[in-house]
VEXPAVO-983442 format. One record per residue (C-alpha): residue number from 1; x, y, z. Coordinates in pm, whole numbers, plus 50000, padded with zeros to 5 digits. Layout:
<atoms>
{atom NUM {X Y Z}} ...
</atoms>
This chain:
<atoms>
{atom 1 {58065 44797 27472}} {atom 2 {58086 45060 27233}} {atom 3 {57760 45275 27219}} {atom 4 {57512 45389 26890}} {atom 5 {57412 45702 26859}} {atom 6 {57655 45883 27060}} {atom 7 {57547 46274 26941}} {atom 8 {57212 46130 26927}} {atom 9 {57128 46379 27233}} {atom 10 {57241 46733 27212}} {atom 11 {57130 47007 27469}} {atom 12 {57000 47277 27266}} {atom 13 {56784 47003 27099}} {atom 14 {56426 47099 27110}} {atom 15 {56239 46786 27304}} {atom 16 {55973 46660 27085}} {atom 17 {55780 46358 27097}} {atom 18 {55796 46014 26909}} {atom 19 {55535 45822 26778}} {atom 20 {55589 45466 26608}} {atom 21 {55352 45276 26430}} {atom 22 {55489 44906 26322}} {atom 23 {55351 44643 26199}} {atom 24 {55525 44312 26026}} {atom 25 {55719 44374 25725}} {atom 26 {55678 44329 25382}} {atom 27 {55970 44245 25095}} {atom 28 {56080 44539 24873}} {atom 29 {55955 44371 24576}} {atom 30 {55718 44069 24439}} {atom 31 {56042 43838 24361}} {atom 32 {56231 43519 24476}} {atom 33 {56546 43756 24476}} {atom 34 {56383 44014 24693}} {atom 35 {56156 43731 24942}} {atom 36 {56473 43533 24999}} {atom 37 {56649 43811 25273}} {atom 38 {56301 43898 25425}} {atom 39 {56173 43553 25464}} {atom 40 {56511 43469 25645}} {atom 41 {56491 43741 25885}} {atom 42 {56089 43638 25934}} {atom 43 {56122 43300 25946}} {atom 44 {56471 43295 26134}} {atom 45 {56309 43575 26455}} {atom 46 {56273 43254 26763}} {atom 47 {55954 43453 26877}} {atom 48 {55789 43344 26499}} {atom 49 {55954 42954 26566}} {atom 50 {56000 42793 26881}} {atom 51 {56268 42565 26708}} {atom 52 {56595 42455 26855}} {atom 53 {56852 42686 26668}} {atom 54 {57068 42432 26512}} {atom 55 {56765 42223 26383}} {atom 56 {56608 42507 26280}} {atom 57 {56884 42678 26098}} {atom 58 {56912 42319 25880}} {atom 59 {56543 42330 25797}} {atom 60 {56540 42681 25742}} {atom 61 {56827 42725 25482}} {atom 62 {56789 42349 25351}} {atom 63 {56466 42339 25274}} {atom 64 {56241 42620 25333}} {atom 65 {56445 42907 25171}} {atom 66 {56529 42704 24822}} {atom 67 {56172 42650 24769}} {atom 68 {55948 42909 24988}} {atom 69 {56053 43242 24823}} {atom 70 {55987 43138 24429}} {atom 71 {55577 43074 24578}} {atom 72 {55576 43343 24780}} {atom 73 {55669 43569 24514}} {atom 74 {55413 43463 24292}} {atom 75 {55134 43526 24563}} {atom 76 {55284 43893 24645}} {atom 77 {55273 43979 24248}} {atom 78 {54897 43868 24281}} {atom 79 {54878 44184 24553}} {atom 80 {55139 44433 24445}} {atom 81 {55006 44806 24319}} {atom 82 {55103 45086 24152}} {atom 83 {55209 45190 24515}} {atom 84 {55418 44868 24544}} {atom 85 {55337 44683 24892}} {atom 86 {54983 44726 25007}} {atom 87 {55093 44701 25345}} {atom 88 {55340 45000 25335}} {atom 89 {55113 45209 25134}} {atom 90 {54875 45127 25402}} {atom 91 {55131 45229 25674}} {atom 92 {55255 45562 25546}} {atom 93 {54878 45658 25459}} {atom 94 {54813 45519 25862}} {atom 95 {55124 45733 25969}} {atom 96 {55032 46041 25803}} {atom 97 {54667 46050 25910}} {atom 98 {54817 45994 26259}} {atom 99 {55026 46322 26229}} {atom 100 {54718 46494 26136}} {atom 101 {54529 46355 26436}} {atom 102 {54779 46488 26727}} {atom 103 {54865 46795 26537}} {atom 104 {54516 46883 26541}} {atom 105 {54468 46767 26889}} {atom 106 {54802 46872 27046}} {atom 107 {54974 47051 26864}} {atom 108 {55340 47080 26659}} {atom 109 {55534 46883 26902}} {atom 110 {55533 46527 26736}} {atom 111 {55756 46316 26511}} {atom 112 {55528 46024 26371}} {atom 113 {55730 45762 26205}} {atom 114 {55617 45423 26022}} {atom 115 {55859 45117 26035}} {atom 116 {55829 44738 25990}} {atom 117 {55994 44469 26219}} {atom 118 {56121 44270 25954}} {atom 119 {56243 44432 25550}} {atom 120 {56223 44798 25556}} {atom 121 {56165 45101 25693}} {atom 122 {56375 44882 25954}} {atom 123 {56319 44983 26329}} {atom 124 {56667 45048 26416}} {atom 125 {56686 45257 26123}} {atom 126 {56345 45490 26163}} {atom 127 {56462 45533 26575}} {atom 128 {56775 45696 26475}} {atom 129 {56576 45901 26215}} {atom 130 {56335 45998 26557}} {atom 131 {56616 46090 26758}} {atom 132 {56812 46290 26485}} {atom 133 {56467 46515 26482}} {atom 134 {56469 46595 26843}} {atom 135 {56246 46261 26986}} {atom 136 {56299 46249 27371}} {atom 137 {55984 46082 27428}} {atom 138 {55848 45772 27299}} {atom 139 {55529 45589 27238}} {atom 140 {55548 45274 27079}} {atom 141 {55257 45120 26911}} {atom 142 {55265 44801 26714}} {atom 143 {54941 44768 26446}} {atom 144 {54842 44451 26624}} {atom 145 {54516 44490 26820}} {atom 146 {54570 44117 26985}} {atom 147 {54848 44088 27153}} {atom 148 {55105 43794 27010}} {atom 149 {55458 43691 27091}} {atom 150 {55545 43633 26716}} {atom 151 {55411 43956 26677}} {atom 152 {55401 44219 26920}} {atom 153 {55636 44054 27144}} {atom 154 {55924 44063 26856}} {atom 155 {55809 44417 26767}} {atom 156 {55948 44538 27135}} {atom 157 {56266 44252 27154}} {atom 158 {56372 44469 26868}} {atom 159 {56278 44820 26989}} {atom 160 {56472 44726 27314}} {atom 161 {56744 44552 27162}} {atom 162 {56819 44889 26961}} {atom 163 {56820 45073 27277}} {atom 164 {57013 44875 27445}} {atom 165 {57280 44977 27182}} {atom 166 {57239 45356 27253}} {atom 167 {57422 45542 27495}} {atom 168 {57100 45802 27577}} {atom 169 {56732 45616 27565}} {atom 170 {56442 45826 27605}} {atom 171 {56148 45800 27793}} {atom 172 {55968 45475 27639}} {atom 173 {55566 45375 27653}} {atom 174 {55468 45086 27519}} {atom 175 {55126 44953 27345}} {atom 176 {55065 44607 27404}} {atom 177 {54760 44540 27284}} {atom 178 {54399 44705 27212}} {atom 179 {54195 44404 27102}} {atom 180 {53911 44539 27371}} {atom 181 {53931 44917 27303}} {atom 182 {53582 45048 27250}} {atom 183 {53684 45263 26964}} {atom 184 {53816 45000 26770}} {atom 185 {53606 44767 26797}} {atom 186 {53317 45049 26712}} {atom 187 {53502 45124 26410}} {atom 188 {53521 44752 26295}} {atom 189 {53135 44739 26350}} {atom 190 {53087 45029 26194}} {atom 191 {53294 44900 25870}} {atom 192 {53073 44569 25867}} {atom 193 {52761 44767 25860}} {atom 194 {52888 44982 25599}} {atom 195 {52948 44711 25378}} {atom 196 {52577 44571 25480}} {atom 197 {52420 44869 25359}} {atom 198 {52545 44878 25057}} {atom 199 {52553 44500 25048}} {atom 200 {52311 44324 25260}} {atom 201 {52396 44060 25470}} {atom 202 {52484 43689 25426}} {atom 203 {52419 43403 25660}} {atom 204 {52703 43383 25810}} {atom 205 {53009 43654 25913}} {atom 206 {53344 43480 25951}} {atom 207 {53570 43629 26184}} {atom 208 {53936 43519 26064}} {atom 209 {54225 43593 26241}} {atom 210 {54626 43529 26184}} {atom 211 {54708 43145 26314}} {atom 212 {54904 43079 26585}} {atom 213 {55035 42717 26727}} {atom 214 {54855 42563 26941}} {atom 215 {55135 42489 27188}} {atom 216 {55188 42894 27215}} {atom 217 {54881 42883 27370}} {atom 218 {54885 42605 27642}} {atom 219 {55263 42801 27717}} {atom 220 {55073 43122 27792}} {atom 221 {55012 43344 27498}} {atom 222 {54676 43571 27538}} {atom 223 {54658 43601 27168}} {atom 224 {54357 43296 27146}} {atom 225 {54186 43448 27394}} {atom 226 {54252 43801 27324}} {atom 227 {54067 43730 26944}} {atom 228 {53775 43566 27063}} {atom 229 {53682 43856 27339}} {atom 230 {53704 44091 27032}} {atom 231 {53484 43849 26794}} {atom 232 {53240 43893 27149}} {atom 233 {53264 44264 27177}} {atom 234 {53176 44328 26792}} {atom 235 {52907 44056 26795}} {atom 236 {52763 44275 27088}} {atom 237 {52791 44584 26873}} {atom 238 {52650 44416 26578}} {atom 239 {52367 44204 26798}} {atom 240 {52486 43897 26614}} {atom 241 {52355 43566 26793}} {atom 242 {52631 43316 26786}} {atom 243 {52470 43076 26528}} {atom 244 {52536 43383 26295}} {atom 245 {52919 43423 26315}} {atom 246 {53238 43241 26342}} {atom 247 {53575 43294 26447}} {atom 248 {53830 43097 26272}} {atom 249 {54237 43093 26218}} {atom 250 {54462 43171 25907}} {atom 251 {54793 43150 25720}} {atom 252 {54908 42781 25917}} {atom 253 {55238 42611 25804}} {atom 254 {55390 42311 25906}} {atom 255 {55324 42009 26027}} {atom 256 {55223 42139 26453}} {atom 257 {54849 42175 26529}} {atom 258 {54785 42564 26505}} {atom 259 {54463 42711 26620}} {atom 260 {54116 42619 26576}} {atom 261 {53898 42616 26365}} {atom 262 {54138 42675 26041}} {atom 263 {53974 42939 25804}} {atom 264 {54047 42756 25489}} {atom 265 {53836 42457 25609}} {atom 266 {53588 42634 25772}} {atom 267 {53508 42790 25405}} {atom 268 {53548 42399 25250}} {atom 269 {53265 42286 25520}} {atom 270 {52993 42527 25523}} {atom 271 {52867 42486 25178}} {atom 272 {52797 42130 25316}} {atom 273 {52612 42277 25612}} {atom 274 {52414 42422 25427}} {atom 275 {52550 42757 25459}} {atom 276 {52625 42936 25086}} {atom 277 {52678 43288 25151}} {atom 278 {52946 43395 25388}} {atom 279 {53146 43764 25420}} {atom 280 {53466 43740 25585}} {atom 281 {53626 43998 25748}} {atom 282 {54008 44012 25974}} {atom 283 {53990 44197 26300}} {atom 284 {54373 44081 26358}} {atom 285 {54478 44352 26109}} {atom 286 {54501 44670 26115}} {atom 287 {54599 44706 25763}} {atom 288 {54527 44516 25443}} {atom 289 {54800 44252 25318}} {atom 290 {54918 43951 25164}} {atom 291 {54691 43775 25394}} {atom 292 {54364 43928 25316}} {atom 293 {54411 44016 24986}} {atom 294 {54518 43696 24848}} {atom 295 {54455 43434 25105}} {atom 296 {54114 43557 25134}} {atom 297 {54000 43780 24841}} {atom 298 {54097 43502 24667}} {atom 299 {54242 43186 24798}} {atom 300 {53965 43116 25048}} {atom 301 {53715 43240 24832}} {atom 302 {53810 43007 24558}} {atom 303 {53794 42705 24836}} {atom 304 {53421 42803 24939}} {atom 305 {53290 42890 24570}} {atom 306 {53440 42556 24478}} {atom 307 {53276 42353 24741}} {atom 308 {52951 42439 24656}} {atom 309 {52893 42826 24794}} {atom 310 {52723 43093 24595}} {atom 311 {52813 43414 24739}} {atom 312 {53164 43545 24928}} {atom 313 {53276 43845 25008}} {atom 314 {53588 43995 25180}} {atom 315 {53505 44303 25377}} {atom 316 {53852 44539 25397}} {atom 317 {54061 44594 25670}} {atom 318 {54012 44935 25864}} {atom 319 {54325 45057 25664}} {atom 320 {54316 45493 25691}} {atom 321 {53984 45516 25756}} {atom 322 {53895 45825 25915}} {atom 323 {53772 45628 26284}} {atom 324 {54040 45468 26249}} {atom 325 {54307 45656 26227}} {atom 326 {54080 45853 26531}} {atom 327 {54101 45516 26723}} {atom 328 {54491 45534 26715}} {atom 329 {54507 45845 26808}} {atom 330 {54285 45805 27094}} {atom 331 {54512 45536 27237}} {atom 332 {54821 45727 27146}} {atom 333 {54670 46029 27344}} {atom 334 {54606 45821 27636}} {atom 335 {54960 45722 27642}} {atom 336 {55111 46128 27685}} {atom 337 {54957 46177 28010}} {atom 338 {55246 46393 28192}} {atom 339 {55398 46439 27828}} {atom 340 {55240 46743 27745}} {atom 341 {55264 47055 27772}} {atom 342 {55611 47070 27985}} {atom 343 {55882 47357 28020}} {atom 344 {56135 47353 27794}} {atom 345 {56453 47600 27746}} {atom 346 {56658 47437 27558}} {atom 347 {56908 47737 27474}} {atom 348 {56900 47773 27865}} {atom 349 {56993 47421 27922}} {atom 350 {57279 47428 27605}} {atom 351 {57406 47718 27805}} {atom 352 {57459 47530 28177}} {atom 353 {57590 47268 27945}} {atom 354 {57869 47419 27833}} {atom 355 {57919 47569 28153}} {atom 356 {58005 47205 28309}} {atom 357 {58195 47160 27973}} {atom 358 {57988 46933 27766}} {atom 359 {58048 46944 27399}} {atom 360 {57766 46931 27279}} 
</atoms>
């Protein structure tokens, strides 16, 4: 096997430390053209479907790829800014506050890098770009606070499979999951009763979360269970009965049974019920997207409006918000224990290098 990377360690290299924030990917632009390659990696990733290859690959480029990416595009142009994706803008504002955070905490000793697991900044591409700065030491964190197999689970089958390509890996910690941290889930609360103070309240909070199939489920994915202890743990915060919230599931395709109750006929229902204001917001993501922007700014709220509700409104994602970002960092910090604050020499250790006749 023929190794990546190899002068990706060099002894006089000062050791720093690596952070990664990821989160799912986003096309480079609102087009068929440009949806075409990243909905084929997305859609092709056996974490995201649990097809049989060879049925899957007919399906995939028969069907779903000559009609997908033309609808698609037309809902990302609905979202796009003058910063281009949302989500990216989101991450490099989410990366740089980061920086700030553990420089002000810890010091000059970090290398804080945003990438996405599918479209670009690609992960294999951003880890080479750590390791050419000096990274020896690495904390992953994917932007998913619930742990999923279509989501975090890809995020480190990538990061692995890259370093399983590399001659020299560093020293790797990985975050699974934070859907129970108490600083995120106080910073969620504390976003929902911003918006009620300048808002007031409706009868009902919807709690809407990225779908899953049902089958992961029964086959032993926490992610179900892992969204409804966080709908609990903000409730708690917020002293919401359970008559007076909801947690539902988004953003289904295909013809399986996802999870339950679907957001987009929860909304179609409640106006029936007698329920005609609702705010929605998504503690799934870290970061506002295609998702919440257009499937509910707008799609959902369009289905609830139209089936007889009066008010809706979409409460943001925790984006770069200050507690946020603090959050992160907080579970970032957690993750350095040991990291800190070690010798280093490294013209001492170049020296004994060369000495025993390394190269480099």
């Amino acid at each position: 096997m023929k190794y990546l990377g190899q002068s990706d360690y060099q002894h006089a290299t000062v050791p720093r430390i690596g952070v990664l924030l990821s989160n799912l990917g986003t096309p480079e632009a609102p087009t068929a053209k440009a949806l075409r390659p990243y909905l084929k990696q997305f859609l092709w990733d056996p974490r995201v479907v649990e097809v049989p290859r060879p049925i899957w690959w007919l399906i995939l480029n028969g069907i779903i790829l000559n009609t997908r990416p033309k609808r698609s595009a037309e809902a990302y142009s609905a979202v796009w800014n003058e910063r281009g994706s949302p989500l990216l803008a989101h991450l490099e504002d989410q990366v740089a506050g980061v920086s700030e955070h553990l420089k002000a905490r810890h010091g000059d000793q970090f290398v804080v890098r945003g990438a996405m697991r599918y479209g670009s900044p690609a992960i294999a591409d951003v880890l080479t770009e750590m390791f050419d700065a000096g990274v020896q030491k690495l904390v992953v964190l994917p932007l998913y606070p619930q742990y999923g197999g279509p989501t975090t689970g890809s995020t480190f089958d990538e990061v692995s499979s890259d370093l399983a390509r590399r001659r020299w890996l560093p020293a790797l910690r990985f975050i699974s999951s934070y859907h129970d941290d108490p600083r995120y889930i106080a910073a969620v609360a504390d976003s929902i009763r911003a918006h009620w103070e300048t808002h007031g309240r409706a009868e009902k909070l919807l709690l809407s979360y990225h779908g899953m199939p049902k089958r992961y489920l029964t086959e032993g994915d926490p992610y179900h269970c892992q969204c409804h202890k966080t709908s609990r743990l903000i409730g708690e915060q917020l002293e919401l009965s359970e008559g007076e919230m909801i947690t539902t599931f988004q953003s289904r395709f295909g013809r399986e049974e996802w999870l339950q109750p679907y957001t987009d006929e929860t909304l179609q229902n409640l106006p029936g019920e007698g329920v005609t204001s609702v705010q929605v917001v998504c503690p799934g993501f870290s970061a506002d997207c295609l998702e919440t922007i257009e499937e509910i700014g707008m799609e959902n709220r369009d289905f609830f409006l139209e089936a007889g509700g009066t008010r809706y409104e979409y409460i943001p994602c925790l984006n770069a918000q200050d507690r946020h970002l603090s959050a992160l960092t907080d579970l970032i910090s957690e993750e350095l224990a040991g990291w800190l604050n070690s010798e280093q020499n490294p013209e001492r250790t170049e020296q004994l290098a060369r000495q025993l006749g390394s190269p480099r």
